[in-house]
MMTF fields as JSON, N, C-alpha, C and O atoms, coordinates in Angstrom:
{
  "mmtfVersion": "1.0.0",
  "mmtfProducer": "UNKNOWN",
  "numBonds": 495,
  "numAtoms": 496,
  "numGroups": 124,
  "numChains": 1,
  "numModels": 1,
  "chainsPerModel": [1],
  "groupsPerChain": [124],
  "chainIdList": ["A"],
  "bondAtomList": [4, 2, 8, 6, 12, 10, 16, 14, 20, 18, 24, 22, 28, 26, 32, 30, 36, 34, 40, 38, 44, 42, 48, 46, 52, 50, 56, 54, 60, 58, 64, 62, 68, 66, 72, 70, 76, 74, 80, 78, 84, 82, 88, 86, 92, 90, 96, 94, 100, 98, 104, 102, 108, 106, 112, 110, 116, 114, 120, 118, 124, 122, 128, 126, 132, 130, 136, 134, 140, 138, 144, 142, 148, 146, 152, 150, 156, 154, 160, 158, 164, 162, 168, 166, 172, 170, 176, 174, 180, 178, 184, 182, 188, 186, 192, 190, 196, 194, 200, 198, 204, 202, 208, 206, 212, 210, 216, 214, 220, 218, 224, 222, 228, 226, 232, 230, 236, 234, 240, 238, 244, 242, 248, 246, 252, 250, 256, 254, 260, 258, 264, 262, 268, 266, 272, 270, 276, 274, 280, 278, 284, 282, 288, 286, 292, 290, 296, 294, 300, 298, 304, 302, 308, 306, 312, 310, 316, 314, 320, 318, 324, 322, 328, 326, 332, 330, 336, 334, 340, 338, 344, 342, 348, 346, 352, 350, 356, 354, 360, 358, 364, 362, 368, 366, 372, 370, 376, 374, 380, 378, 384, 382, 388, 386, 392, 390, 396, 394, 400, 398, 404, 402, 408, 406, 412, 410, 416, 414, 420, 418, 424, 422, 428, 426, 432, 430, 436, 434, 440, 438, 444, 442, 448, 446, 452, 450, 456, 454, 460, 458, 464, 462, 468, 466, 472, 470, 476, 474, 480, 478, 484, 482, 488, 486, 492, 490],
  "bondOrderList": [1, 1, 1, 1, 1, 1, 1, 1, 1, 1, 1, 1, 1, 1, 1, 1, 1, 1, 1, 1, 1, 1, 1, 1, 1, 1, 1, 1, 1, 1, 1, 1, 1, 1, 1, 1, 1, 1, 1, 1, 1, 1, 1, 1, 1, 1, 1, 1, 1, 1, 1, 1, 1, 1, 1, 1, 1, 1, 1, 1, 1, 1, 1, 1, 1, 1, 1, 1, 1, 1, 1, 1, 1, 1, 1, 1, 1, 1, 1, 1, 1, 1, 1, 1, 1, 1, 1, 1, 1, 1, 1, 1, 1, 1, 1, 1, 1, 1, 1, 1, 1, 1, 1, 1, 1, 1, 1, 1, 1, 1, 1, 1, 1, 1, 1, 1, 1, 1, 1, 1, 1, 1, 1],
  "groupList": [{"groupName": "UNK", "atomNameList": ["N", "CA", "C", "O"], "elementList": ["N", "C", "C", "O"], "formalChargeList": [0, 0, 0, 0], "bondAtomList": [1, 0, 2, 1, 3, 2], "bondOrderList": [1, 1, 2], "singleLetterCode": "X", "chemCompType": "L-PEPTIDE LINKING"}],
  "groupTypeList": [0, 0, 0, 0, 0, 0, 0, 0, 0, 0, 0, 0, 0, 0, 0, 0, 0, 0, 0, 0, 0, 0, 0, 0, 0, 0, 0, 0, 0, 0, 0, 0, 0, 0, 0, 0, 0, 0, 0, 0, 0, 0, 0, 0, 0, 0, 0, 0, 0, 0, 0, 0, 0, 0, 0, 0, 0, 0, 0, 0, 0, 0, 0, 0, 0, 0, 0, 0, 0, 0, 0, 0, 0, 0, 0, 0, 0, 0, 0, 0, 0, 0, 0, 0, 0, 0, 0, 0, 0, 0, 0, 0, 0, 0, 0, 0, 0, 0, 0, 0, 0, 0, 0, 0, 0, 0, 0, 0, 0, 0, 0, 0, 0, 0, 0, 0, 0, 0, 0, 0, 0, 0, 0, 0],
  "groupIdList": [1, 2, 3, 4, 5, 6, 7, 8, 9, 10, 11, 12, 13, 14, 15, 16, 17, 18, 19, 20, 21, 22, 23, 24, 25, 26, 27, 28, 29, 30, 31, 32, 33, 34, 35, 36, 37, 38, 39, 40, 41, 42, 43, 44, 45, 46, 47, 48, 49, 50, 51, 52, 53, 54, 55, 56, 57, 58, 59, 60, 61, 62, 63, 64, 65, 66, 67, 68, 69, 70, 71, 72, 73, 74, 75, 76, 77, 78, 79, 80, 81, 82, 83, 84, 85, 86, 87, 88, 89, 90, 91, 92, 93, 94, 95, 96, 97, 98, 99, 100, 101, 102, 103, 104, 105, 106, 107, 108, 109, 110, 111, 112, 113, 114, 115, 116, 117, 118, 119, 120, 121, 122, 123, 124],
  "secStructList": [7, 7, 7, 7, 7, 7, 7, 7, 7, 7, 7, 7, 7, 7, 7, 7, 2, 2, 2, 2, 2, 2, 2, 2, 2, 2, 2, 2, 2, 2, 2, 2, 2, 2, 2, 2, 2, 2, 2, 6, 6, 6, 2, 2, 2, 2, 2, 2, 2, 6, 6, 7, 7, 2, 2, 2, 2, 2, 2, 2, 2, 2, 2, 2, 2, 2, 2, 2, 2, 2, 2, 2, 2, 2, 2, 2, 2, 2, 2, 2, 2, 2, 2, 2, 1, 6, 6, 1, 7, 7, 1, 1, 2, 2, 2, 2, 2, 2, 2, 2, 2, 2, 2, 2, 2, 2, 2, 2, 2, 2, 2, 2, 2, 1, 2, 2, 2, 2, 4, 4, 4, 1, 7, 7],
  "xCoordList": [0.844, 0.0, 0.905, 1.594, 0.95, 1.402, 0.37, -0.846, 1.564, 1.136, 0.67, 1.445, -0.154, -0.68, -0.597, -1.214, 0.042, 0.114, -1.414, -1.997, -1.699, -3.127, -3.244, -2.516, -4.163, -4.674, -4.73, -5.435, -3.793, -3.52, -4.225, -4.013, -5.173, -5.75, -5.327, -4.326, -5.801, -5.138, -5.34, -6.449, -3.922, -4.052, -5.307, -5.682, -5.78, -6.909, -6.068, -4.919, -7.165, -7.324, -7.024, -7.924, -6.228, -6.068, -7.03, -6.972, -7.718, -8.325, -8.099, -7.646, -8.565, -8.608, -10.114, -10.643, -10.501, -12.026, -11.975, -12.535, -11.43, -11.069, -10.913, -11.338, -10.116, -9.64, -10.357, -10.334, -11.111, -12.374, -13.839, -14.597, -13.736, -14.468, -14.294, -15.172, -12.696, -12.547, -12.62, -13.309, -12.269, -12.538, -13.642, -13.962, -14.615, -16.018, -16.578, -17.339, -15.887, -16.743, -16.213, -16.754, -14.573, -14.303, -14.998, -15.378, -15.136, -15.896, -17.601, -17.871, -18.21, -19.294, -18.983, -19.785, -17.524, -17.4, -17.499, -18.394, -16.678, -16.998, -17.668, -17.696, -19.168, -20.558, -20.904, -21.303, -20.654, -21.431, -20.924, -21.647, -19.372, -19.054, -19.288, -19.464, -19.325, -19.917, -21.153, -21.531, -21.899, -23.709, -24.013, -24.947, -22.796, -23.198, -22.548, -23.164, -21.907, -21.316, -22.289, -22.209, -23.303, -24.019, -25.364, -26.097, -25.278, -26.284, -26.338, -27.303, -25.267, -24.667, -24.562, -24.381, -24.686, -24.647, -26.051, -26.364, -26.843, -28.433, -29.003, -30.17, -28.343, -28.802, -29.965, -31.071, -29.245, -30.154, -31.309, -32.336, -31.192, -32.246, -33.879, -34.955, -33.021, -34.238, -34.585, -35.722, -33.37, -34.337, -35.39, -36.325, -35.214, -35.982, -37.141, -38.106, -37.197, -38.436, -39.556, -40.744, -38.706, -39.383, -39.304, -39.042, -39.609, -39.192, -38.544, -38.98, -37.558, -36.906, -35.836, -35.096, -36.039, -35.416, -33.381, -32.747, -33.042, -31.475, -31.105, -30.103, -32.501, -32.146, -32.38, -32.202, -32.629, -33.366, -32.024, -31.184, -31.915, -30.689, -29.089, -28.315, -29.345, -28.024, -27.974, -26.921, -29.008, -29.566, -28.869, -28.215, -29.335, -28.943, -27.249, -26.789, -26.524, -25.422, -24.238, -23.183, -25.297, -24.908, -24.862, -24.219, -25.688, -26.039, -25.151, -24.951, -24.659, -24.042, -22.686, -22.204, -22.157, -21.194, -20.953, -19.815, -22.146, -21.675, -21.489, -20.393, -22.482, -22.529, -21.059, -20.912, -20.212, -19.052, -18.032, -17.086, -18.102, -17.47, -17.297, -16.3, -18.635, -18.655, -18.48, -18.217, -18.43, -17.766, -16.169, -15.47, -15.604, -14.246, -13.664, -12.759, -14.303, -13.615, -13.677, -12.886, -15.032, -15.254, -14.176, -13.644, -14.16, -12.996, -11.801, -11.12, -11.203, -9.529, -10.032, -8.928, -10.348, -10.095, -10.85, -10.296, -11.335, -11.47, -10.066, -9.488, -9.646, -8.551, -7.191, -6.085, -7.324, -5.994, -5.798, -4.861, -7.304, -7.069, -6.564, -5.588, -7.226, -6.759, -5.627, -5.454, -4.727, -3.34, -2.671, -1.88, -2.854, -2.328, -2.302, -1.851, -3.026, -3.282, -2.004, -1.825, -1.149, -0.099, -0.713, -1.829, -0.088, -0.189, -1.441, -1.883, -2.092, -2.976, -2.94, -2.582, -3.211, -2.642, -3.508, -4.497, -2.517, -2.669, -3.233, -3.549, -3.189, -3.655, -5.447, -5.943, -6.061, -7.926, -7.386, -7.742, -6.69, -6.906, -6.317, -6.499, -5.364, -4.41, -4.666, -4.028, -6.027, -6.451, -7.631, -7.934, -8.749, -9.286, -9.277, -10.1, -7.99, -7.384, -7.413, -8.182, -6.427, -6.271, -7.461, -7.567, -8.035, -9.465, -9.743, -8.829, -10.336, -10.778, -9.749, -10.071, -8.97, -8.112, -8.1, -8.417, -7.739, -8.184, -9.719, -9.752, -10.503, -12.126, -12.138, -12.466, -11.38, -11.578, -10.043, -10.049, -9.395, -8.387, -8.921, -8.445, -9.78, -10.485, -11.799, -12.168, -12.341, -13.218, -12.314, -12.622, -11.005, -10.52, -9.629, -9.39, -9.052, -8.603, -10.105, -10.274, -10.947, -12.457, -12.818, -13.173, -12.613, -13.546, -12.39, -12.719, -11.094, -10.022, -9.284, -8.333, -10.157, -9.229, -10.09, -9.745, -11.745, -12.491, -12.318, -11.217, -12.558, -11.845, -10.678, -10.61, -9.866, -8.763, -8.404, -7.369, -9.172, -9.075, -9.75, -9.36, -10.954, -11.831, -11.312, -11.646, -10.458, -9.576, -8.971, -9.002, -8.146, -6.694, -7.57, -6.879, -9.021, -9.357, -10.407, -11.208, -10.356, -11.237, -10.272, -9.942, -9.848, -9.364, -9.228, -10.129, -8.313, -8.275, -8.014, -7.862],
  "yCoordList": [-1.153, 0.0, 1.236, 1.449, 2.028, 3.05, 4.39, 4.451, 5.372, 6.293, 7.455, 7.512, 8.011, 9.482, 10.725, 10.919, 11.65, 12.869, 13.691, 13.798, 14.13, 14.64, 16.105, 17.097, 15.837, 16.816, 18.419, 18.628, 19.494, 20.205, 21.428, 21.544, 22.339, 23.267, 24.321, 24.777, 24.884, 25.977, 27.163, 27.57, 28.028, 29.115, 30.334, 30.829, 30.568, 31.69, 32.854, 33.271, 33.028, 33.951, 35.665, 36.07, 36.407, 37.694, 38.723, 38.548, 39.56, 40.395, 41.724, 41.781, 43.088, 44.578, 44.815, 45.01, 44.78, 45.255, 46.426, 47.082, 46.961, 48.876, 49.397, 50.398, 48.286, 48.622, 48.399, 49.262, 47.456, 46.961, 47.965, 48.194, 48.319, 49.506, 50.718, 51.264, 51.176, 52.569, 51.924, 52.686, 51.065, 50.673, 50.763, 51.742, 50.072, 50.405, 52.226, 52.722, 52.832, 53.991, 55.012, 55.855, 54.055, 55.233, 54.886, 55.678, 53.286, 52.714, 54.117, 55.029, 53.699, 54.906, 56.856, 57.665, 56.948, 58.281, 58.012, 58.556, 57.201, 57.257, 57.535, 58.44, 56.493, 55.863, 57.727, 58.446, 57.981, 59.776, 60.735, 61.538, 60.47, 61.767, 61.043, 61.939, 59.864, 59.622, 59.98, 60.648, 59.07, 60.136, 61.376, 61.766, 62.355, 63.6, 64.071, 64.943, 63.803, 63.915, 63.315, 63.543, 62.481, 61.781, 62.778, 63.068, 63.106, 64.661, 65.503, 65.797, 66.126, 67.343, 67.419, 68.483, 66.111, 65.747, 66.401, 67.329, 65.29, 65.646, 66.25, 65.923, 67.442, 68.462, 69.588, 70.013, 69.793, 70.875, 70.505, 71.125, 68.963, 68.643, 68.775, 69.373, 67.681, 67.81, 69.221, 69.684, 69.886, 71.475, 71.906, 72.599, 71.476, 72.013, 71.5, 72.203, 70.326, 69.226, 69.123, 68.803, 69.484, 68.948, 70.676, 71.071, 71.478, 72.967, 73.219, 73.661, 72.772, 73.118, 74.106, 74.214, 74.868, 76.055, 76.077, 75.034, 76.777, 76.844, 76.294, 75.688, 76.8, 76.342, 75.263, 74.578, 75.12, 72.921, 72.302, 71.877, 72.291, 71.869, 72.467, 71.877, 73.418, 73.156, 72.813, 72.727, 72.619, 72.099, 70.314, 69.617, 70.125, 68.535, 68.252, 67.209, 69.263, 69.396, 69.403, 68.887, 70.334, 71.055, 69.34, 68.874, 69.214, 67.547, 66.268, 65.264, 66.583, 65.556, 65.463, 64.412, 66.585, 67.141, 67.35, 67.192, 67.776, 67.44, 65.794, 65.273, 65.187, 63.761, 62.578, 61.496, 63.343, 62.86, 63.785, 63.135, 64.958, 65.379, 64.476, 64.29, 64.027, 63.259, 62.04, 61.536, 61.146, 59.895, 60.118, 59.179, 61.045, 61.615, 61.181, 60.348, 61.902, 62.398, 60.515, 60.061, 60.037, 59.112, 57.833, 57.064, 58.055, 56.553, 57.232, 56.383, 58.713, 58.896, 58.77, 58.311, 58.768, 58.554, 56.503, 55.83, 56.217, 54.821, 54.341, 53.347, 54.699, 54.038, 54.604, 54.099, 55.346, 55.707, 54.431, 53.901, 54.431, 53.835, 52.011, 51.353, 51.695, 50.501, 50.333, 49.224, 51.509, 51.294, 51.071, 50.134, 51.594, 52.126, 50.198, 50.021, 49.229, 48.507, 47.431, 47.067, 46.885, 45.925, 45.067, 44.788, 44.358, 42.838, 42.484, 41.335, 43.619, 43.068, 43.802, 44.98, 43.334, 43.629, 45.687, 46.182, 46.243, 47.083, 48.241, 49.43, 47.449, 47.443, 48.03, 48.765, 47.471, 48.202, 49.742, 50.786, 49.816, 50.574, 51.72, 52.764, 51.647, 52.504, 53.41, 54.35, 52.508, 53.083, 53.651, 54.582, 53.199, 54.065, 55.45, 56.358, 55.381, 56.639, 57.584, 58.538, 57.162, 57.639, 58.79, 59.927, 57.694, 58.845, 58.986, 59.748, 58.829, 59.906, 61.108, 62.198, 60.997, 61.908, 63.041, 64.216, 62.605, 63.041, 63.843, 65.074, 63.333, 64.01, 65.48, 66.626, 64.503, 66.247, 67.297, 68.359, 67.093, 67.929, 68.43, 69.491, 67.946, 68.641, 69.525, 70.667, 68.619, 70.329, 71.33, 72.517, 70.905, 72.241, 73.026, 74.123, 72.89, 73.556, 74.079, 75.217, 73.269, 73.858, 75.555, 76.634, 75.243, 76.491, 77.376, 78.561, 77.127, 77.829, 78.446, 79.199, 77.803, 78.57, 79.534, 80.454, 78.94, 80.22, 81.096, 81.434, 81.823, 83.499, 83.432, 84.255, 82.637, 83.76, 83.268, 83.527, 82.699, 83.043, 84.108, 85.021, 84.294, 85.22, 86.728, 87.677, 86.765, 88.067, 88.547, 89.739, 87.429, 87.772, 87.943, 88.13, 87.978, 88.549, 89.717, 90.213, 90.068, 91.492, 92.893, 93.627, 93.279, 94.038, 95.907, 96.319, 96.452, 97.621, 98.423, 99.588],
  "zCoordList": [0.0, 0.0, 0.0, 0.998, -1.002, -0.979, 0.002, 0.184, 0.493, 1.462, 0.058, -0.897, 0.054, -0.497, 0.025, 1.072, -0.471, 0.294, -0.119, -1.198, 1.075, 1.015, 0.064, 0.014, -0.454, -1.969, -1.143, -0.155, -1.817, -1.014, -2.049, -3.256, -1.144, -2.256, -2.668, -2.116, -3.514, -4.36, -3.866, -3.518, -3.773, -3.108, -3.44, -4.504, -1.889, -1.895, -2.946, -3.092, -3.434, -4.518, -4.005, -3.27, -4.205, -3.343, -4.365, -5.582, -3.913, -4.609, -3.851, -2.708, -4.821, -3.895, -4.153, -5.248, -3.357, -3.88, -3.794, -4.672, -2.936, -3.221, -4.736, -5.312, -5.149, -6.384, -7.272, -8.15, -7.453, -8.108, -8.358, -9.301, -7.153, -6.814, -7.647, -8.315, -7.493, -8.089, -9.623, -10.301, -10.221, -11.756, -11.848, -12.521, -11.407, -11.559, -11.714, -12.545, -10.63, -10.499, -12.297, -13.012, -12.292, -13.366, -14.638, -15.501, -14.629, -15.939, -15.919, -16.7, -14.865, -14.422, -15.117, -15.582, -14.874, -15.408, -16.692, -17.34, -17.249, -19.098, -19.479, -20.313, -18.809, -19.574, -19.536, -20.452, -18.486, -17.987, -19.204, -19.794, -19.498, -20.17, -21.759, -22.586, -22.283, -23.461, -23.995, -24.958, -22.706, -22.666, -22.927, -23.628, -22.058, -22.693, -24.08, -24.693, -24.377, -26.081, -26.992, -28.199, -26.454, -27.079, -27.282, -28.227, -25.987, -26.021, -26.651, -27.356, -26.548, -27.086, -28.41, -29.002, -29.06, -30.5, -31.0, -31.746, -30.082, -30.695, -29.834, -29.618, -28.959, -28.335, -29.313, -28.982, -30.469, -31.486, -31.759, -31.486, -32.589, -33.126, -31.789, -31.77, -30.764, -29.418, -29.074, -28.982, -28.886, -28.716, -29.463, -29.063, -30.556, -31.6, -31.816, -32.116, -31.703, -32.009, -30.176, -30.122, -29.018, -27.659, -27.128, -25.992, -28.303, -27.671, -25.963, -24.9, -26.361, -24.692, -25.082, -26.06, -23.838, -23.531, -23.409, -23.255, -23.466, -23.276, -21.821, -21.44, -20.986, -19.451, -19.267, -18.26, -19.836, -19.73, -20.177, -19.384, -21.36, -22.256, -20.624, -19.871, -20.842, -19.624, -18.329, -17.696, -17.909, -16.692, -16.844, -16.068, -18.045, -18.485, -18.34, -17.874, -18.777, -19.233, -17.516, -17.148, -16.96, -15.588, -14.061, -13.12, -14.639, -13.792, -14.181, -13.498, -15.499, -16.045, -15.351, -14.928, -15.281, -15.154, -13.758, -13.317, -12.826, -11.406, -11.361, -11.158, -11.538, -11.602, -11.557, -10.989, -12.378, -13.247, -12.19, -11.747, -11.823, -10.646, -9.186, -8.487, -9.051, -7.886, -8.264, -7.172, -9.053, -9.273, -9.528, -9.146, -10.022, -10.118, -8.883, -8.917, -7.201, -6.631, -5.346, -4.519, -5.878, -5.37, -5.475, -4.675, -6.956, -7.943, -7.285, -6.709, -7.141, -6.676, -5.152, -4.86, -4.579, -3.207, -3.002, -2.132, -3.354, -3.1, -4.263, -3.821, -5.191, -5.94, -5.008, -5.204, -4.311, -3.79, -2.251, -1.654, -2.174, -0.612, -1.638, -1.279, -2.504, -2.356, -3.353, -3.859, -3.719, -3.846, -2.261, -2.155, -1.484, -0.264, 1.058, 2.19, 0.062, 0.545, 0.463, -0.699, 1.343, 1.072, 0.625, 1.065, -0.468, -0.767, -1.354, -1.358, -1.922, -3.007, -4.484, -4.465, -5.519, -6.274, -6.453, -5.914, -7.414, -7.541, -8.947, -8.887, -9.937, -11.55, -11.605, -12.459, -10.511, -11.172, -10.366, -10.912, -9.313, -8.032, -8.442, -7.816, -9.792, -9.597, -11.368, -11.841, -12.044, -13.058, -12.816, -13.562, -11.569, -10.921, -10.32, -10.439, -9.555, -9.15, -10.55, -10.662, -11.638, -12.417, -13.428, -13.887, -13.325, -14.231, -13.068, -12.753, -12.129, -11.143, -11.038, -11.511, -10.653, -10.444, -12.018, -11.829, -13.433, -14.432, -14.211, -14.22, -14.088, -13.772, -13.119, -13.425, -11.637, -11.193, -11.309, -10.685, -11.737, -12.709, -13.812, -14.214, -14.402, -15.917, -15.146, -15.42, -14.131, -13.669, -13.132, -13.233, -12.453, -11.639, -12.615, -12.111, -13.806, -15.396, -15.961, -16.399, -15.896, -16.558, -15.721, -16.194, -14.758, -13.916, -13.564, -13.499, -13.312, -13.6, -14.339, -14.132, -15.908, -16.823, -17.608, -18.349, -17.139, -17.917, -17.276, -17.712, -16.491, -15.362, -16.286, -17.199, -16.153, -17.03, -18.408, -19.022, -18.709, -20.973, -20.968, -21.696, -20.148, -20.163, -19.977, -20.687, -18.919, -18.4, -19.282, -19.591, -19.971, -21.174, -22.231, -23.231, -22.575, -23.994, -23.472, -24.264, -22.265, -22.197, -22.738, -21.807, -23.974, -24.199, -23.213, -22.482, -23.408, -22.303, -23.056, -22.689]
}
């Protein structure tokens, strides 16, 4: 009778769900800022056909855009925490961060740079 060494299982699987998380939220910013390009496309025609006003139409624009602000700031701070995590991997967590972090850098150049393109072309 031969002895058998007992069937030994396969190592637990390590995951970041932090990181998983911030991929998710940034996958979430895309879908947001595609949607509105998608808008903005057939923004004219709908004005025109569902008579809506300029304030309606940017109201849409204005929501989109906070929306995509707050998933920004959500994906860099949940992608930062689960870089920050030893010993799990770091690849969703750290492309999460990334467009989040991108997101709200393009609102804080957005609202920062109109005041002053705006300044440098008020002629004197």
């Amino acid at each position: 009778m031969t002895a058998t060494a007992p069937a030994l299982a396969p190592p637990a699987r390590v995951g970041n769900a932090f990181g998983l998380a911030a991929f998710l939220l940034a996958a979430a910013i895309l879908v947001v800022g595609i949607a509105t390009r998608v808008v903005s496309y057939a923004a004219p025609v709908v004005a025109r056909d569902a008579h809506l006003t300029i304030t309606a139409l940017s109201t849409v624009f204005t929501v989109s855009g906070v929306v995509g602000l707050l998933l920004g700031i959500a994906a860099a701070a949940v992608g930062i925490v689960g870089l920050t995590r030893p010993g799990r991997p770091h690849g969703l967590a750290g492309a999460g961060a990334a467009v989040g972090l991108f997101e709200v850098g393009s609102w804080i150049v957005s609202f920062a740079g109109t005041p002053i393109v705006a300044g440098l072309m008020v002629t004197r």
